[in-house]
C-alpha distance (Angstrom), angle and dihedral (degrees) to the residues before:
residue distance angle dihedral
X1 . . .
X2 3.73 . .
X3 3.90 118.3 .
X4 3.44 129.6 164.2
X5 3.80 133.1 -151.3
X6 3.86 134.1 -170.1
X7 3.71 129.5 -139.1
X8 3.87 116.0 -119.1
X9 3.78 123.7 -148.8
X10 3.86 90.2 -96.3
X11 3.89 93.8 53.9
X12 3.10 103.6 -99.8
X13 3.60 141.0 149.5
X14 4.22 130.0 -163.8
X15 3.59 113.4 -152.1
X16 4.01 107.7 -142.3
X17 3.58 110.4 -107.6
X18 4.10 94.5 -114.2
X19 3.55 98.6 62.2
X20 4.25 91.6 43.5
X21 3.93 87.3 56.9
X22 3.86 91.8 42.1
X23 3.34 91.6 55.9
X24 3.72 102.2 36.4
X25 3.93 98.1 -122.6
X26 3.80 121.9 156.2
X27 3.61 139.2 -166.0
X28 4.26 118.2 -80.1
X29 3.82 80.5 27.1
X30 3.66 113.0 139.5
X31 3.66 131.3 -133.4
X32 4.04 141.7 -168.0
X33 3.93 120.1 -139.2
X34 3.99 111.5 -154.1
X35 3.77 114.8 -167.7
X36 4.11 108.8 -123.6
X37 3.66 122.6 -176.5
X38 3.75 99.3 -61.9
X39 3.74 97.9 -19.3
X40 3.62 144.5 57.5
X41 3.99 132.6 -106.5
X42 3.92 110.1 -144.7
X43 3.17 108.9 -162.3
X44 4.26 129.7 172.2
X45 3.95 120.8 -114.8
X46 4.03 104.7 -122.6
X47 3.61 118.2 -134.4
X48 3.99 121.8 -109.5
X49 3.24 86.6 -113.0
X50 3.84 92.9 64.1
X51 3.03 96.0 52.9
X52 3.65 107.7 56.3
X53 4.01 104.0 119.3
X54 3.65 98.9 17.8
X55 4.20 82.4 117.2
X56 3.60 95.3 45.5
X57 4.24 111.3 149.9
X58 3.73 88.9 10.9
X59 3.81 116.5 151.9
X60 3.32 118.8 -116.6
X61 3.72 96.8 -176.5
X62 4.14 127.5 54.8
X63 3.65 95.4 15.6
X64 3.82 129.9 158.4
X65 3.69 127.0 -120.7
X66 3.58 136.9 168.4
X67 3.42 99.6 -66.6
X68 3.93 92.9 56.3
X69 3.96 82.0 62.4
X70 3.79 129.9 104.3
């Protein structure tokens, strides 16, 4: 899908109506913008409540972290 979008005087941006319903995104929802290269990723905030399990059988003991890295 290609959709385009202009930016208004305030700085803001419409999303087109196709992609919000394709991707199930509501009003009051909020979203993350990650600087790539020369663009942006937009990406929606989940909910606590989606993420509940997303760590399941994660060690909590002997992990790495940064400073076991090269």
């Amino acid at each position: 899908m290609n959709a385009t979008a202009t930016l208004s005087s305030k700085f803001q941006i419409s999303i087109p109506r196709a992609l919000r319903d394709e991707q199930h995104w509501e009003d009051g929802q909020e979203f993350v913008f990650i600087p790539k290269g020369k663009g942006v990723l937009v990406l929606s905030v989940p909910e606590k409540e989606q993420l509940v399990g997303i760590a399941k059988g994660a060690r909590i003991e002997d992990f790495r972290d940064r400073n076991d890295r090269f």
